[in-house]
N, C-alpha and C positions, 0 to 999 in steps of 0.2 A: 569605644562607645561612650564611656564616660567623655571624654574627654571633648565630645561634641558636644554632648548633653552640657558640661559647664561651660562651655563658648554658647549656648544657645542662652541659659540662665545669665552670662555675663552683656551677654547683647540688650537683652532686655533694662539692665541697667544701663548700659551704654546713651542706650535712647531712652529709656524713660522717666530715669530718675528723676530728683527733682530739685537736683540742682540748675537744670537748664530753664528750671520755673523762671520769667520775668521777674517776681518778688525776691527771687534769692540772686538771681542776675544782680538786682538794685544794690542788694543790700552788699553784696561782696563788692561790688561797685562804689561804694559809700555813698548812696545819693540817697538813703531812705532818711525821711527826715525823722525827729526824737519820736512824734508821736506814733508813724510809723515804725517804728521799732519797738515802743511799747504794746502796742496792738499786737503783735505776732508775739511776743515774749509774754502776753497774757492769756493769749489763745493757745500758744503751743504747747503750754501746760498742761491745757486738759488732752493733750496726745500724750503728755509725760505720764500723767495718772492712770492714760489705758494700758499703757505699758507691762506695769506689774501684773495687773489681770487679766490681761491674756497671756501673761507666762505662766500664772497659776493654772488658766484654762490647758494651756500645752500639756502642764505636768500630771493636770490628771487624764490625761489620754494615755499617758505612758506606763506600761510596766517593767521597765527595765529598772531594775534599784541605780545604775549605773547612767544611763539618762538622766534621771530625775537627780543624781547627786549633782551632775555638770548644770544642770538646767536652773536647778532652783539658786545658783551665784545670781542669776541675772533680776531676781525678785530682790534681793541683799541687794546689787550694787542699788536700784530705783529708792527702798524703800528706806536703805540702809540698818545695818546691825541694831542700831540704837538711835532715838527720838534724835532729830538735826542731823541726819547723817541721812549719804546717798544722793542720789543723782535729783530726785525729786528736792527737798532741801538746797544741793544746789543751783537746781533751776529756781528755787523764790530767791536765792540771794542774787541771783541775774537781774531776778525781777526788782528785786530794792535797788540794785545798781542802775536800772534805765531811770528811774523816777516810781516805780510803781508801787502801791503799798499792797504790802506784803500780806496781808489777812482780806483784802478786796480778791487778789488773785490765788488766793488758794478756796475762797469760796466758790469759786464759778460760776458768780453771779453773770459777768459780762461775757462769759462764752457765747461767740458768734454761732448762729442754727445754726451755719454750712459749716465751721466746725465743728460743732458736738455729732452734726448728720455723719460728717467725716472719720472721724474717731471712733463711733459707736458702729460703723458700720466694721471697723477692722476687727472689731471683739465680735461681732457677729460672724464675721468670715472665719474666724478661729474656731469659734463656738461649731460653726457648721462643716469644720472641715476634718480630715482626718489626720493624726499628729503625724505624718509625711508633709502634705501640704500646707500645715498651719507652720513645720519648720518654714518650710521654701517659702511662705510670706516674710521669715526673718529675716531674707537674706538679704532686703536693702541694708542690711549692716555693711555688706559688703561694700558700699560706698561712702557710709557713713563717717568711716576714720577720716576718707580723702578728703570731705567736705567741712569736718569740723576743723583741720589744719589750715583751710581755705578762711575760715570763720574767724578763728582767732587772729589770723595778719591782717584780716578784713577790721574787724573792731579795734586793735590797736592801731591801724592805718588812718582809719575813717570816724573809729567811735571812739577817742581818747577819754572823752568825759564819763565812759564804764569804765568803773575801778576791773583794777586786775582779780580781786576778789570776786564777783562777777561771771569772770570765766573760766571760774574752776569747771566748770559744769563741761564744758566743749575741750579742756585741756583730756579730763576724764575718758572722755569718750575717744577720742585718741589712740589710747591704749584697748580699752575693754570691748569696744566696738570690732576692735582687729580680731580680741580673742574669741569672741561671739560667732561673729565670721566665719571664721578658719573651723569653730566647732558646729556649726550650722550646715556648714557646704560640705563638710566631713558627712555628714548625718545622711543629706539626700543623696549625694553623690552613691552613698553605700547603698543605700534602702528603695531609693526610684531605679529598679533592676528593668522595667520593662517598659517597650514605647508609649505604653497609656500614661503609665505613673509620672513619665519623663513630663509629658504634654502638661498633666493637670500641675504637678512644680512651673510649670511655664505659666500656666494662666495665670495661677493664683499669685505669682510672682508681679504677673503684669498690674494682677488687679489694687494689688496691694501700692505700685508706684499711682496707680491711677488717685488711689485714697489719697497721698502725700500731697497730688497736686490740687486735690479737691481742695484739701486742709489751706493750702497757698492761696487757691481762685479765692476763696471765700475772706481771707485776709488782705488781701489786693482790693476786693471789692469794697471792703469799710472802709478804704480811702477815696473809691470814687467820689466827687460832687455830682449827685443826678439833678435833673432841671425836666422842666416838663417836655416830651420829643416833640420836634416842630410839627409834624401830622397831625399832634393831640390837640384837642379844642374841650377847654372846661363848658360846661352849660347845666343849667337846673331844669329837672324835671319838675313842671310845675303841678302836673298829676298826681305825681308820687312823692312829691318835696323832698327829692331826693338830688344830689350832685352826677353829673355823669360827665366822663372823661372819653369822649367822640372820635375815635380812630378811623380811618377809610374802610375797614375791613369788619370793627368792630363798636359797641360799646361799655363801656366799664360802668357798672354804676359803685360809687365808694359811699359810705356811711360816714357819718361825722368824724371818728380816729382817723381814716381814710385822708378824707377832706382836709383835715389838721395837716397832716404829717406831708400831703402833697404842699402847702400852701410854703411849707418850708424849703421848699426841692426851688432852688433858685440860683443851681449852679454854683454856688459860691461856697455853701457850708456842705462837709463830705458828709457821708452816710451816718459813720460816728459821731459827729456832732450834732447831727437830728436828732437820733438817737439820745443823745446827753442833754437836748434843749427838750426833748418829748417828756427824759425824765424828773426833769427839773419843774416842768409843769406839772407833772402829776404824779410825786413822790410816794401818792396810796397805792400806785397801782404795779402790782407783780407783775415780775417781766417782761416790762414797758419795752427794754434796750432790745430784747429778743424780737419781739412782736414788729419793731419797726423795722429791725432791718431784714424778716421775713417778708414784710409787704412791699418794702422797696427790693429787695430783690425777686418779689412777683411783679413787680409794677416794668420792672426794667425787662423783665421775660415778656412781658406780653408788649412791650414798645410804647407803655405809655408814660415812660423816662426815659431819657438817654446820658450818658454819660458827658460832663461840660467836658473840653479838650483841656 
């Protein structure tokens, strides 16, 4: 019986994970260029930071003194023993190794919405699960070793210009990732005794790769260049003195921020650089970088962007 039940949990990884994401296709591929790689290494931090807090969430579901000794290693390896130490720490020295500066991405100012949406939703699936099923969301660990070994031949193949210091972070996980694994799949294997509990480790499994790939779409997407879709037709309402963007089916009307930030969508500069030209304009206003690529990734949902080739 177990031994279905982990071919069913390992299936799931098989097809879900997310290493088969496009974006990490690329970058193991070496095709992602510098600034795409700084983008995902400033985003992916704030996945790094959910990290610890939802293992604290885990640990206080548990009452086993003997759980929580195993469990709380993994808040040590993130947070580390002592100030500069731990996985968190070496993910910002990743981040000073692309180009990035190191007090920009530990504030989280530039976290992408579909990221932080992404991340905050897996501490919420924690939050609302029970410490059976918040384990089985652990268990993409279980692919986790395979892809960081994938990672490291990928960066020293493709991304020479990251010091080796850098990659301590992915040499790390290597090891820890395996031993997280092996004690996670120990865990449900023992504890999901019957067909229901088996099921809900399956979903919450799935849903958890679904989060990874959210985290990806949304990082793929701040490289698009959008432009305005060939359907759309600008025109002013003269009524309303307002701007409205004319789709066959519908119409948009946009407000002056709106009207700004389409005028920029010209194909040529990607979501990220609007974003960076929006906030170079208007250095007063909080959350400008958020805000913009919220509305171009509304604008692109409803057809009134498309994507340049």
């Amino acid at each position: 019986m177990s031994g279905a039940f982990e071919r069913r949990l390992r299936t799931v990884l098989a097809e879900r994970y997310h290493d088969r994401h496009p974006f990490n296709l690329r970058m193991h591929a070496g095709t992602l260029t510098p600034t795409e790689l700084r983008t995902w290494v400033r985003n992916r931090y704030y996945y790094q930071t959910r990290i610890p807090i939802k293992d604290g969430i885990i640990l206080a579901k548990a009452e086993a003194p003997e759980f929580r000794r195993a469990w709380v290693r993994r808040i040590h390896d993130h947070d580390g023993e002592h100030a500069g130490e731990g996985g968190l720490a070496q993910w910002l020295a990743l981040a000073e190794a692309v180009g990035l500066d190191r007090g920009e991405v530990e504030s989280l100012r530039l976290v992408l919405p579909g990221v932080r949406d992404a991340c905050d939703d897996y501490v919420r699936l924690v939050t609302s699960s029970g410490l059976l099923e918040s384990v089985a969301a652990s268990l993409t660990e279980m692919s986790a070793a395979t892809i960081m070994a994938e990672r490291i031949a990928a960066f020293e193949r493709h991304y020479p210009w990251v010091s080796e210091q850098g990659l301590r972070y992915f040499r790390s996980r290597t090891i820890l990732a395996r031993r997280d694994a092996e004690g996670g799949l120990r865990f449900v294997l023992e504890n999901a005794r019957t067909a229901a509990e088996q099921d809900r480790c399956v979903r919450v499994l799935e849903r958890k790769c679904e989060i990874l790939w959210r985290l990806l779409d949304a990082v793929e997407a701040a490289s698009a260049r959008p432009r305005l879709a060939s359907a759309a037709n600008l025109r002013s309402d003269a009524v309303s003195d307002a701007d409205l963007v004319v789709l066959p089916e519908r119409a948009v009307r946009l407000n002056s921020a709106g009207r700004e930030i389409l005028g920029l969508c010209d194909g040529a500069q990607s979501c990220e650089q609007i974003a960076a030209a929006l906030r170079a304009r208007h250095p007063e206003a909080e959350g400008v970088e958020s805000d913009v690529h919220a509305f171009l990734g509304h604008m692109l949902r409803l057809g009134v962007l498309e994507a340049a080739p």
